[in-house]
C-alpha positions as CSV (number, residue, x, y, z in Angstrom):
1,X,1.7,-8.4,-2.4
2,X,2.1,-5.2,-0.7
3,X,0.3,-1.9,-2.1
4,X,1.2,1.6,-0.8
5,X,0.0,5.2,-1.3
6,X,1.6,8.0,-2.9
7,X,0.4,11.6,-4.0
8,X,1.1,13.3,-7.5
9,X,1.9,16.8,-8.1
10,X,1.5,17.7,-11.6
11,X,3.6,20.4,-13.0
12,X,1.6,22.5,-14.8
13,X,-2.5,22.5,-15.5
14,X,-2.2,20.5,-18.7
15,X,0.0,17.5,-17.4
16,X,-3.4,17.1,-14.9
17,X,-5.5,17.5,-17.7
18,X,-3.1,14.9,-20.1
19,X,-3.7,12.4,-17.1
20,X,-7.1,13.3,-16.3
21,X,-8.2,12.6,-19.9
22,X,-6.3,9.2,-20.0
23,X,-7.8,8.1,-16.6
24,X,-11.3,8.5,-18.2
25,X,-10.6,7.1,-21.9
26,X,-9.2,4.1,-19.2
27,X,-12.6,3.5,-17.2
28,X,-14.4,4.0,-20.5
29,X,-12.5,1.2,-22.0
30,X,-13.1,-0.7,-18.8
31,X,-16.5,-0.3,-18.6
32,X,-16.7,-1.8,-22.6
33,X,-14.3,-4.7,-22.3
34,X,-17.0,-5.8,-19.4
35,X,-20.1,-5.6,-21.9
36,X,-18.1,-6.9,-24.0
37,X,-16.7,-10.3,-21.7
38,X,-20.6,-10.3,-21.3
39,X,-21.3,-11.0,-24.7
40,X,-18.9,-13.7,-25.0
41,X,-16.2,-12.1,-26.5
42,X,-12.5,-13.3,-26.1
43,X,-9.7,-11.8,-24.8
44,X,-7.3,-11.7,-28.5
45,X,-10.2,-10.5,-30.2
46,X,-11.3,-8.1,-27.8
47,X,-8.0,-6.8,-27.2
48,X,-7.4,-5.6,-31.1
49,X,-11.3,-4.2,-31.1
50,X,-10.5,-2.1,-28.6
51,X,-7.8,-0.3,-29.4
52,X,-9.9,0.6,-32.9
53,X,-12.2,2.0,-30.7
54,X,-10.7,3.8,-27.7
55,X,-6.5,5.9,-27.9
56,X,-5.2,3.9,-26.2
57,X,-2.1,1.5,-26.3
58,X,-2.1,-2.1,-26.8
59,X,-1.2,-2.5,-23.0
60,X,-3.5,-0.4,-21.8
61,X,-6.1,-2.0,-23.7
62,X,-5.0,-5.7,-22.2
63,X,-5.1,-4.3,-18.8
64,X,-8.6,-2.5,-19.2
65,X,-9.5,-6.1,-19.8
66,X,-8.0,-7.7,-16.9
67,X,-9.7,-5.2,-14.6
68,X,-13.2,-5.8,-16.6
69,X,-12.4,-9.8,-15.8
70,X,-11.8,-8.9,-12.0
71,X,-15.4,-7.2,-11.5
72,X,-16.8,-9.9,-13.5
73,X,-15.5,-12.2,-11.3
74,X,-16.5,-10.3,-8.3
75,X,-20.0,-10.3,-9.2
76,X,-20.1,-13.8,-9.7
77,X,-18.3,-15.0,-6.5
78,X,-21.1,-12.4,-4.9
79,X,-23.7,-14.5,-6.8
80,X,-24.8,-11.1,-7.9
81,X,-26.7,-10.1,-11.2
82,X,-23.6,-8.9,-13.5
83,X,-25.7,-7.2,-15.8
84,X,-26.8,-4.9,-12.9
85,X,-23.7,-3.9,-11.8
86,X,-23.0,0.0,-11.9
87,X,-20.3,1.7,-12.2
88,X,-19.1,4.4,-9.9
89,X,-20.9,2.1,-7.2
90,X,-25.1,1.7,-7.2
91,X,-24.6,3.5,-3.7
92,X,-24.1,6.5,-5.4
93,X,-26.4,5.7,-8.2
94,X,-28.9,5.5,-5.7
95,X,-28.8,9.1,-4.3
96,X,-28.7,10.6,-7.6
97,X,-32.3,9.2,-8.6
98,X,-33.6,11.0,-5.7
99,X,-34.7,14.3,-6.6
100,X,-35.0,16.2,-3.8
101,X,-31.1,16.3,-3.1
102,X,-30.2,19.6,-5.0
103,X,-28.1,22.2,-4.7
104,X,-24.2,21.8,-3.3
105,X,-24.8,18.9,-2.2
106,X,-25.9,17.5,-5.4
107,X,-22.5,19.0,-7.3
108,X,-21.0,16.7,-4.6
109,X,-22.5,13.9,-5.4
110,X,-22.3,14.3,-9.0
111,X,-18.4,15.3,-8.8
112,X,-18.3,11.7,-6.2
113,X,-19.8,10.0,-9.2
114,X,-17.7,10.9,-12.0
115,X,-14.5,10.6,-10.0
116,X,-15.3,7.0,-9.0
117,X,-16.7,6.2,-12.3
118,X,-13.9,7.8,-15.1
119,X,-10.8,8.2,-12.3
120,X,-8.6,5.8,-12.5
121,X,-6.2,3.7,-14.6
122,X,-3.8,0.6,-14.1
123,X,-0.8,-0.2,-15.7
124,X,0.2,-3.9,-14.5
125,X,4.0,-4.6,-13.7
126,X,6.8,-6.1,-15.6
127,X,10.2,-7.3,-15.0
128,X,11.4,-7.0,-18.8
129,X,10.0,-3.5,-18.9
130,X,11.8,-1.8,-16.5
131,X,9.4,-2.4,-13.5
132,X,6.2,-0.9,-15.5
133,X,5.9,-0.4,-19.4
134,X,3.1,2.5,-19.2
135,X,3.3,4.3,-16.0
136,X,7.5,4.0,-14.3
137,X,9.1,5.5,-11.5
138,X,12.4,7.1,-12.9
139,X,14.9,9.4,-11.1
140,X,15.9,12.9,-12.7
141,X,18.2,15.1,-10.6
142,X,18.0,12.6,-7.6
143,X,14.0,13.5,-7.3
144,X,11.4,10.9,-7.8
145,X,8.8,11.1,-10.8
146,X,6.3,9.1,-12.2
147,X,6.3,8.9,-15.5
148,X,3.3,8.2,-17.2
149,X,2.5,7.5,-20.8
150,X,-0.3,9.6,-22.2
151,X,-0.2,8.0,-25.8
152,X,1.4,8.7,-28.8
153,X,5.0,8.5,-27.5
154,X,4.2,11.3,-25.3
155,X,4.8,11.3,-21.2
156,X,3.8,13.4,-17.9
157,X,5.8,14.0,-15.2
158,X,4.8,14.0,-11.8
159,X,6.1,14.8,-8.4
160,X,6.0,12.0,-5.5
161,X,4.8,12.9,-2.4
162,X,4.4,10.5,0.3
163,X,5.1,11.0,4.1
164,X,7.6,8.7,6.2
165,X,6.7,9.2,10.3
166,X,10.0,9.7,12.4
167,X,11.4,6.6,13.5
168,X,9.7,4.0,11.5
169,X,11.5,4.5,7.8
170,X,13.1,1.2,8.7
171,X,9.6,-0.7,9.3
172,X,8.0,1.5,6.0
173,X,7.2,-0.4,3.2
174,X,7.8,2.7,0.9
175,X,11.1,3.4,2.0
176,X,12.0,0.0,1.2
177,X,10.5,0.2,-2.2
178,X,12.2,3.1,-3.4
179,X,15.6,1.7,-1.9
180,X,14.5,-1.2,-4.7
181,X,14.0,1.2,-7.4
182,X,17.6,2.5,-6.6
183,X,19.6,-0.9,-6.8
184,X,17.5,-1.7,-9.8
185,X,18.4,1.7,-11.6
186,X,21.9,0.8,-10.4
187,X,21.9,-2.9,-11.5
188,X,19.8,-3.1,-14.4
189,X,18.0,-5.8,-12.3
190,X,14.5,-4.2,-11.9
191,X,11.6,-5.7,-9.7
192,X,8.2,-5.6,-11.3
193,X,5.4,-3.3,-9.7
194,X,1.8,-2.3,-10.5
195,X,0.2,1.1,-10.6
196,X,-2.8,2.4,-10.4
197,X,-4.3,6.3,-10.6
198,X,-7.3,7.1,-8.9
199,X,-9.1,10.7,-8.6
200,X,-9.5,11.1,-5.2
201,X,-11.1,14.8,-4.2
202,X,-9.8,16.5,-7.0
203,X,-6.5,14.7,-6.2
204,X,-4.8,12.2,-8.1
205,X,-3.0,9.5,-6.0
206,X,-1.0,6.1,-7.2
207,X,-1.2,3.1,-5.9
208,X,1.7,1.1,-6.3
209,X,1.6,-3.1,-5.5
210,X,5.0,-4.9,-5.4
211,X,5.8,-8.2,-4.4
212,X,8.1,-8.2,-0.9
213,X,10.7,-10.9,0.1
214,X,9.4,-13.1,2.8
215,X,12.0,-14.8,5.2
216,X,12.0,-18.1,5.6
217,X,9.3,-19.7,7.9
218,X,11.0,-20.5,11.2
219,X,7.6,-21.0,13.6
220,X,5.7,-24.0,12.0
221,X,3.0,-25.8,13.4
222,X,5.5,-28.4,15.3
223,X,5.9,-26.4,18.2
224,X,2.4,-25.8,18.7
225,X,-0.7,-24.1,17.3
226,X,-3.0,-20.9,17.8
227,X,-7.0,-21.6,16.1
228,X,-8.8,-18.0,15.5
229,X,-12.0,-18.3,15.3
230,X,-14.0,-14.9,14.6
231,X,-17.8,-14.6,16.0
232,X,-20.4,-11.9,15.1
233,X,-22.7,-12.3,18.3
234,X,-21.2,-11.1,20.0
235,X,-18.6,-9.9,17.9
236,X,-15.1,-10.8,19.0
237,X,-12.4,-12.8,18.0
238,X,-11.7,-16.4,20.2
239,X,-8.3,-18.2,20.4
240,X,-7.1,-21.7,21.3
241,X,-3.2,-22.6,21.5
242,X,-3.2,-26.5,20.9
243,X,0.0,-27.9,22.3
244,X,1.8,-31.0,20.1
245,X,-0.7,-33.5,21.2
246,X,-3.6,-31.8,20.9
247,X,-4.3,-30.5,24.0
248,X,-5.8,-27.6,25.6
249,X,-2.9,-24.9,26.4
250,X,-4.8,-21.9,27.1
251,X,-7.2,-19.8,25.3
252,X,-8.8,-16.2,25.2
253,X,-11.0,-13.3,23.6
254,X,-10.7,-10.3,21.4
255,X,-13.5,-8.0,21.2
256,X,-14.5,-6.4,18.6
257,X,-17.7,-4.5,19.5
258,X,-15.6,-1.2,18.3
259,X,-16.1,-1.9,15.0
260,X,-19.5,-1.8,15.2
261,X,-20.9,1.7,13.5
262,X,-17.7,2.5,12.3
263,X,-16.6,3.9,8.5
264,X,-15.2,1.1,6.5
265,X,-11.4,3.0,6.7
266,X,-11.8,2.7,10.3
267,X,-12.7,-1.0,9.8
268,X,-9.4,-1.8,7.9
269,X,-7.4,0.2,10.0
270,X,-8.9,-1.5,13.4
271,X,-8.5,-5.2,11.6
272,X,-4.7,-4.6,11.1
273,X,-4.3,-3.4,14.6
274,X,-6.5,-6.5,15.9
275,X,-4.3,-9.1,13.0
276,X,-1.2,-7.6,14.6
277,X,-2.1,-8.8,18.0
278,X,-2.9,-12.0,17.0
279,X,0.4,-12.2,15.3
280,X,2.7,-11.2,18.2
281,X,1.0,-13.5,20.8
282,X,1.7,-16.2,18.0
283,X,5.6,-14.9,17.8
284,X,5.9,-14.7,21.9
285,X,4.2,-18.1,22.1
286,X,6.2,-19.7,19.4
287,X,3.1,-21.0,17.7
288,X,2.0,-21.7,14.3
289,X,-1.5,-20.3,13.5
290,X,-4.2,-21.7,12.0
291,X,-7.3,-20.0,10.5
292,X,-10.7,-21.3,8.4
293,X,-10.3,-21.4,4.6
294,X,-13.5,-19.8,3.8
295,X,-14.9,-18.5,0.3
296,X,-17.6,-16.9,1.5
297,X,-19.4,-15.8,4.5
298,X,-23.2,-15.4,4.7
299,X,-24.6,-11.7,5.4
300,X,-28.4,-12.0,5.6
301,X,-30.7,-10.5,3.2
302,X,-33.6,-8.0,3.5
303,X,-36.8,-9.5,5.0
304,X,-35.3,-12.0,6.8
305,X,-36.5,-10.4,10.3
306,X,-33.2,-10.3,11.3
307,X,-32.3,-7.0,11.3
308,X,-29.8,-6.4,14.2
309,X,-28.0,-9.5,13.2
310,X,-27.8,-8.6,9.8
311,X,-26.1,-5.1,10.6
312,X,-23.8,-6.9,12.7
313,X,-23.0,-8.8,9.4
314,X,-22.8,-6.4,6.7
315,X,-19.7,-5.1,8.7
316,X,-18.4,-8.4,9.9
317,X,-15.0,-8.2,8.0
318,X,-14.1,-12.1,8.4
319,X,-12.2,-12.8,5.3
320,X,-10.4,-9.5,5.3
321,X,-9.2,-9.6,9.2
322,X,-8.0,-13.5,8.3
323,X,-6.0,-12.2,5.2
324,X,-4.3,-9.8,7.0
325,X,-3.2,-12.3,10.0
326,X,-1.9,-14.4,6.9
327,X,-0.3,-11.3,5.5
328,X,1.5,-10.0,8.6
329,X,2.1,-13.8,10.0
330,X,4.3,-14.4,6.7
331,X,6.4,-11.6,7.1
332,X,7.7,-12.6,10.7
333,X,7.9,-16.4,9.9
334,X,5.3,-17.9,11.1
335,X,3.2,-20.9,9.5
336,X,-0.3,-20.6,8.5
337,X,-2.3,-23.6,8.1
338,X,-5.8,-23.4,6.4
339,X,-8.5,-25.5,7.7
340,X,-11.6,-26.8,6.6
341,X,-14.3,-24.4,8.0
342,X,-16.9,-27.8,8.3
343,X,-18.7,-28.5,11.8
344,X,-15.5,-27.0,13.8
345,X,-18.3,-25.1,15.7
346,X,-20.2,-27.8,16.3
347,X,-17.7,-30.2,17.2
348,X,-16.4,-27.1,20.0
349,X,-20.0,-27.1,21.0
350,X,-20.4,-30.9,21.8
351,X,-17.2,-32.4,22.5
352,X,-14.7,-29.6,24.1
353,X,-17.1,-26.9,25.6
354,X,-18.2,-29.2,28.0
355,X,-15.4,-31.2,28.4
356,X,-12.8,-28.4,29.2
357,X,-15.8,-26.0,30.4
358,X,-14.9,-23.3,28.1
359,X,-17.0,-20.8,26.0
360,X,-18.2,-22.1,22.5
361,X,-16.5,-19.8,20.4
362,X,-13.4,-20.8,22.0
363,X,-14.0,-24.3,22.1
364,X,-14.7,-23.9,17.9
365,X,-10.7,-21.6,17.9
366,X,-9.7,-25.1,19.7
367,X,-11.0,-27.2,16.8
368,X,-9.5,-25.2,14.4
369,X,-6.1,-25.5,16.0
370,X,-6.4,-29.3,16.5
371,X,-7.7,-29.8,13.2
372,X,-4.8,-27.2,11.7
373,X,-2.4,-29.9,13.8
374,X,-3.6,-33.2,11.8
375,X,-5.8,-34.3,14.5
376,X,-9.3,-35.8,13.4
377,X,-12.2,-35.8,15.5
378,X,-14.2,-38.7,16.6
379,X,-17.4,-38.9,18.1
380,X,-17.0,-39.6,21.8
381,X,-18.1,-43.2,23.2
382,X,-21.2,-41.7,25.4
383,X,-22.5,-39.6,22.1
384,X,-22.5,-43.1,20.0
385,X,-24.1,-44.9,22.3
386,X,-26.7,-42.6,22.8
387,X,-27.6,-42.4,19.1
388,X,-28.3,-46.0,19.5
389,X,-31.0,-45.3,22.0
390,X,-34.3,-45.5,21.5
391,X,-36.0,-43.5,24.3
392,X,-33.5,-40.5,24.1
393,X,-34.8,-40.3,20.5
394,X,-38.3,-40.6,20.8
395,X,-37.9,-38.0,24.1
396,X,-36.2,-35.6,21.7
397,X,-38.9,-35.5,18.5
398,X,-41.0,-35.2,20.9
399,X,-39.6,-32.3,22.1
400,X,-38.8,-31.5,18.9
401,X,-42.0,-31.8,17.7
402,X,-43.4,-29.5,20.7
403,X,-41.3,-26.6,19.6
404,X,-42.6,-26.9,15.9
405,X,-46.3,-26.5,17.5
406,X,-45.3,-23.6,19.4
407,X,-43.7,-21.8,16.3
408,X,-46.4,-22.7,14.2
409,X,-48.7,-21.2,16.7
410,X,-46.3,-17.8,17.1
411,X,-46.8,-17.6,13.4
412,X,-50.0,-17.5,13.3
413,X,-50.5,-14.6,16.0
414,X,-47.4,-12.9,14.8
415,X,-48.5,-9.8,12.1
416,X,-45.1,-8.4,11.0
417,X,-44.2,-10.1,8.0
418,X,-40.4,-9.4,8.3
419,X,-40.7,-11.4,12.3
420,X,-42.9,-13.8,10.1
421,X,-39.8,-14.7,8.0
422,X,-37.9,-15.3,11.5
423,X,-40.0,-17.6,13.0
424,X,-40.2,-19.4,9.4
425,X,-36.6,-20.1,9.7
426,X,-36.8,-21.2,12.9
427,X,-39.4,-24.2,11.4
428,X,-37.1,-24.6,8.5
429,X,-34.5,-25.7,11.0
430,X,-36.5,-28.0,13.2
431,X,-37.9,-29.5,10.7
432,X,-34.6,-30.6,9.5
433,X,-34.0,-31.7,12.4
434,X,-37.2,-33.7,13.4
435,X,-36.0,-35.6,9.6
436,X,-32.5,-36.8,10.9
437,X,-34.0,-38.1,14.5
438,X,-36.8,-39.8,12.6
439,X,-34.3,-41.5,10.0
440,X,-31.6,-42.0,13.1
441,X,-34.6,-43.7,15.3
442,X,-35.2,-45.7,12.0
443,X,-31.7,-47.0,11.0
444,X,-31.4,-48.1,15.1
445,X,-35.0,-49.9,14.7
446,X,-33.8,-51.5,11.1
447,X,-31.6,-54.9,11.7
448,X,-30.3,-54.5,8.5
449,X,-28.7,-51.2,8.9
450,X,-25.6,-50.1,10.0
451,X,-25.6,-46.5,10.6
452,X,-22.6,-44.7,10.7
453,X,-23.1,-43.8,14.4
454,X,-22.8,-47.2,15.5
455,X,-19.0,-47.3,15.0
456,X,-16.7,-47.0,18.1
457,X,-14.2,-44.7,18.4
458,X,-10.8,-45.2,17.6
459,X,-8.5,-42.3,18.7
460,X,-8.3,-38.7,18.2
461,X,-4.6,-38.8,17.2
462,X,-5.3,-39.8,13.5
463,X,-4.3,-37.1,10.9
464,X,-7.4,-35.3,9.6
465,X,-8.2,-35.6,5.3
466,X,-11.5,-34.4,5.5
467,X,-15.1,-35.0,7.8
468,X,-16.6,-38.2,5.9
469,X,-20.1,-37.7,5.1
470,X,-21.4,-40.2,7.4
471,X,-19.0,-38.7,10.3
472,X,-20.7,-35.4,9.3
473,X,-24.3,-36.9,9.4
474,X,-23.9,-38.0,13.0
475,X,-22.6,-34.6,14.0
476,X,-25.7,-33.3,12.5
477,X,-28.1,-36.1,14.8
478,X,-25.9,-34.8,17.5
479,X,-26.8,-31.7,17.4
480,X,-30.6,-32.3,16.7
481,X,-30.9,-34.5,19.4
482,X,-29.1,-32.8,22.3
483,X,-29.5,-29.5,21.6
484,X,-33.1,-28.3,22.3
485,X,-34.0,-30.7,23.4
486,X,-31.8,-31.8,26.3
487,X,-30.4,-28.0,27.0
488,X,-34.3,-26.5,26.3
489,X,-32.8,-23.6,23.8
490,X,-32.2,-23.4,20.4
491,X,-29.3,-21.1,20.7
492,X,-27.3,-21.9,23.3
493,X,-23.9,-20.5,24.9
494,X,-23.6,-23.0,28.3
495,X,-22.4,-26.5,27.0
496,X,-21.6,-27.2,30.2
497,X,-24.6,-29.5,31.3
498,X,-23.5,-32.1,28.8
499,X,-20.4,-33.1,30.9
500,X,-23.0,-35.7,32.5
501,X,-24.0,-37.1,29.2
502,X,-20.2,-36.9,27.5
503,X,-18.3,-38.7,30.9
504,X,-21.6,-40.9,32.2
505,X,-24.1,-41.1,29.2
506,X,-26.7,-40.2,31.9
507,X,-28.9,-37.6,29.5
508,X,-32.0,-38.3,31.8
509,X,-29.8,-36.0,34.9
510,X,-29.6,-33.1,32.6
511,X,-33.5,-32.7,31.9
512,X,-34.3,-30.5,34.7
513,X,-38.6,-30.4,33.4
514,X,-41.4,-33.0,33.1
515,X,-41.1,-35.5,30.4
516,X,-43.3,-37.9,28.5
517,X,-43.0,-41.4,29.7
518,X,-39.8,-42.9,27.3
519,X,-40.9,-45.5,25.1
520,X,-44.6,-44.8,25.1
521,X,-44.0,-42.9,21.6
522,X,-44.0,-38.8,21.1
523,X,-47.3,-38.1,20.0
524,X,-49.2,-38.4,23.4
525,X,-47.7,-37.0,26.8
526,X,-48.3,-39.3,29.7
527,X,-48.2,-38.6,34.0
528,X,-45.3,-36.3,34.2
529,X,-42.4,-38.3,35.1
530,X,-39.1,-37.2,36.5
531,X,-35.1,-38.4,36.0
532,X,-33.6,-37.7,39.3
C-alpha cells in the first residue's frame, strides 16, 4: 500500500466551508462510533444509528466506524486504557489544562486542537465504484479535481496540487497514479484507492493510499541472506550476510545516533534513507533479507531509573524502519523472510561473538540471517558439558549470590527512589537467575533426571520450526551461568573470552580474580585459590 500527498484548492470560500463542515460532522461521527464499539455495540446496528444521528451517508457512516475500530485496536495493542484515550492527541490536551499559556500562543494551541480533533475524513476505495464512491478523482477539461460528496447529492470541486521534482517523474509514485486514473477513465477498468482529508494549518490536504504492482521476486533467500538486527545502545543498525550454508560472509554497522533529538518527520524521513541502504546492499549483494517479526517493542516507563535509556527508546523507530525495508525490498524483488525474534541475541552472544570475534549486535544480525535460512541452532558441545558440571555451578551462584549482596546493600544506601527502581531490576534479574543455576545444579545432582542440557549436539544444518522450550531453558542457564559470573559484568559487549570455554571447555582460564575453593559449596569463601 502506497499513500501519497496532495494539496486542495477550493474554488470559492463556501466549497472550503461545504468540506470543512463535513470533515467535522466526520470526526464527530468517529469519535461516537468509538463510545459506541465501547459499549458493545455491533457494527449493522451501529451503522443504521448513526446515520439517524449524524448527515451523513451510509458510507460515510461504515467508514467512521472502521476508523473508530482502528484506534480501538491501537489502544489495545498499546495495552493502553481505551477509555482514556483523547482525541486531538492527550499531548495537546495536556498544554491546554495549563493555565498560564495565554495569549497567541494559546489561539495556536487551541486552533492545533480543533484541527487534529474535527479535520479530517476518509472515504475507503472501491473497484465497483469507480475507484472511490464518496470522495473521486475525475478529469474536466484535462485538469485534475477531487470530487467530493458533501451530502444530499451535492459535490465540491477541488484543484490538485502536488509537486513532481525534475528528473524523477519516472520513480514518482504520483505520477504513476494519475497515469492509472487515465487508462482507467479510458478503459472503464478502474483501480481502487482510499482518501483521506486532513486540516493541516488552515490547509486541507488528501491523502490518497493505492495498492502498486509488485514484480515478481527474483532475489530469494537461495542465494544468500542479509539478518538486520536494530540496537538502541548504542543506536545503530548491525548486519550479517549468511552465505548458503550458513556461514559467516561479512558483516557491518549503521549508525543511527542522528536520530537521536530529532522531530518525528525527520525520523521517518531518515528511516527511509537508512531502509534504502539496506536494500541496495541487499540488491548489489544478491541477497535475500531477513528481519525479526516483532509485535511489540518495549519502551520503559516512568520511574524505572532509566531515564537516558528510556529517551533512547521512546524514539527508537524499530517496527517502522523494518516495514519500510519490507516495503522498499518488495518493490525491487527481493525476498523477505520473517524470523522469530526469540534468544537470536543471546544465541549471537554465546555461540558466534566469540566464535567468529565479532560484536554482539552483529553476531545477533548473523542469527537472524541463519535462522531466516532454515538453520536451527544447537548448543555447542563445550556449553553442554559444562551445564553438567558441578563446580562451574556452585562457582557461579556463588558469584551470583555475591552480586545480590552487593545490590541489596547499594539499595539500601541509595536515596533516589527512581535509581532505587534500577537497582531493583537489577535483583529481579539475578534472582532469576540464581533460580535456574540452583534448579540446573539440581537436575545434574538428581539420577533420575534428564535435563534438557544433557543432550549432544546433532548439527546445525537442520531447518529451524521453532526454539523448543527445553532448548530455550538451557539458553537461559547459559546465560546465567557464564555471564556475570565468568565475564564479571552484567552487561557485557566483549564475548570474546569465551572462545577458551566454547573450543576447550576450560572456564577456570577465563576467571582472571580469586575464587572460592570449587566444590566446598557457595555460602562460605575459602583461601583464595587461582585457575592458571
Amino acid at each position: 500500500m502506497i499513500t501519497v500527498q496532495c494539496l486542495l484548492e477550493f474554488e470559492t470560500k463556501k466549497d472550503k466551508q461545504k468540506a470543512l463542515n463535513l470533515m467535522r460532522n466526520f470526526s464527530a461521527c468517529i469519535r461516537y462510533a468509538y463510545n459506541r464499539l465501547l459499549e458493545g455495540w455491533n457494527r449493522k446496528d451501529l451503522k443504521k444509528h448513526l446515520q439517524s444521528v449524524f448527515p451523513l451517508n451510509s458510507r460515510y457512516c461504515d467508514d467512521a466506524i472502521l476508523k473508530a475500530r482502528e484506534t480501538l485496536n491501537a489502544c489495545i495493542e498499546r495495552k493502553q486504557n481505551p477509555k482514556k484515550l483523547i482525541f486531538g492527541t492527550r499531548h495537546l490536551f495536556e498544554k491546554l489544562k495549563k493555565r498560564h499559556i495565554t495569549g497567541k500562543r494559546r489561539k495556536e494551541l487551541i486552533k492545533e486542537w480543533k484541527e487534529k480533533r474535527q479535520g479530517t475524513v476518509y472515504s475507503r476505495g472501491d473497484k465497483t465504484k469507480k475507484g472511490n464512491l464518496n470522495i473521486r478523482f475525475v478529469f474536466l477539461e484535462k485538469t485534475l479535481y477531487l470530487r467530493i460528496n458533501t451530502g444530499k447529492g451535492r459535490y465540491v470541486y477541488t484543484k490538485v496540487h502536488r509537486n513532481v521534482q525534475k528528473g524523477r517523474a519516472q520513480k514518482d509514485k504520483w505520477v504513476n497514479f494519475v497515469e492509472s486514473l487515465a487508462i482507467g477513465e479510458s478503459t472503464k477498468k478502474y483501480i481502487p484507492y482510499s482518501v483521506e482529508l486532513k486540516k493541516r494549518s488552515g490547509k486541507i490536504y488528501a491523502f490518497v493510499s493505492f495498492n502498486e504492482e509488485l514484480p515478481e521476486v527474483s532475489i530469494t533467500k537461495e542465494s544468500g541472506i542479509i539478518g538486520i538486527d536494530v540496537n538502541a545502545s548504542p543506536f545503530h543498525i548491525a548486519y550479517a550476510e549468511v552465505k548458503r550454508d550458513g556461514n559467516l560472509r561479512a558483516y557491518g554497522k549503521i549508525n543511527l545516533s542522528n536520530f537521536i533529538g530529532k522531530s518525528k518527520e525527520t525520523r521517518e524521513l531518515l528511516s527511509w534513507q537508512v531502509a534504502h541502504q539496506i536494500v541496495n546492499l541487499a540488491r548489489e549483494r544478491k541477497r535475500a533479507i531477513a528481519i525479526e517479526n516483532l509485535k511489540k517493542l518495549p519502551k520503559g516507563k516512568k520511574g524505572d531509573g532509566r531515564r537516558k535509556l528510556r529517551r533512547r527508546l521512546q524514539q527508537f523507530i524499530y517496527k517502522g524502519l523494518l516495514q519500510k525495508i519490507e516495503i522498499l525490498a518488495r518493490r525491487e524483488g527481493i525476498e523477505v523472510v520473517k524470523v522469530n525474534p526469540a534468544f537470536t541475541s543471546v544465541i549471537g552472544q554465546l555461540k558466534y561473538s566469540p566464535q567468529y570475534g565479532i560484536d554482539k549486535d552483529v553476531a545477533g544480525a548473523f542469527v537472524i540471517g541463519r535462522r531466516g535460512m532454515g538453520f536451527k541452532e544447537e548448543i555447542p558441545e563445550n556449553y553442554l558439558k559444562l551445564l553438567s558440571k558441578k563446580e562451574i555451578l556452585e562457582y557461579s551462584l556463588y558469584m551470583l549470590k555475591e552480586k545480590k549482596r552487593e545490590l541489596k546493600e547499594r539499595l539500601e544506601k541509595e536515596n533516589n527512589n527512581w535509581k532505587k527502581n534500577a537497582i531493583k531490576t537489577e535483583l529481579r534479574t539475578i534472582n532469576i537467575e540464581i533460580k535456574m543455576a540452583n534448579k540446573q545444579l539440581k537436575d545434574i545432582q538428581s539420577p533420575e533426571s534428564n535435563p534438557a542440557t544433557r543432550q549432544q549436539a546433532s548439527g546445525g544444518n537442520k531447518p529451524v520450526r521453532g526454539l523448543l522450550d527445553k532448548r530455550q531453558k538451557s539458553w537461559k542457564v547459559l546465560r546465567a551461568v557464564l555471564t556475570f559470573p565468568i565475564l564479571g559484568k552484567s552487561f557485557v559487549r566483549d564475548f570474546s573470552p569465551l572462545k577458551t570455554v566454547l573450543v576447550s571447555g576450560d572456564w577456570k582460564r577465563v576467571v582472571r580474580r580469586s575464587v572460592p575453593v570449587p566444590g566446598a559449596g557457595t555460602t562460605a569463601q575459602y583461601a583464595n585459590v587461582q585457575f592458571w
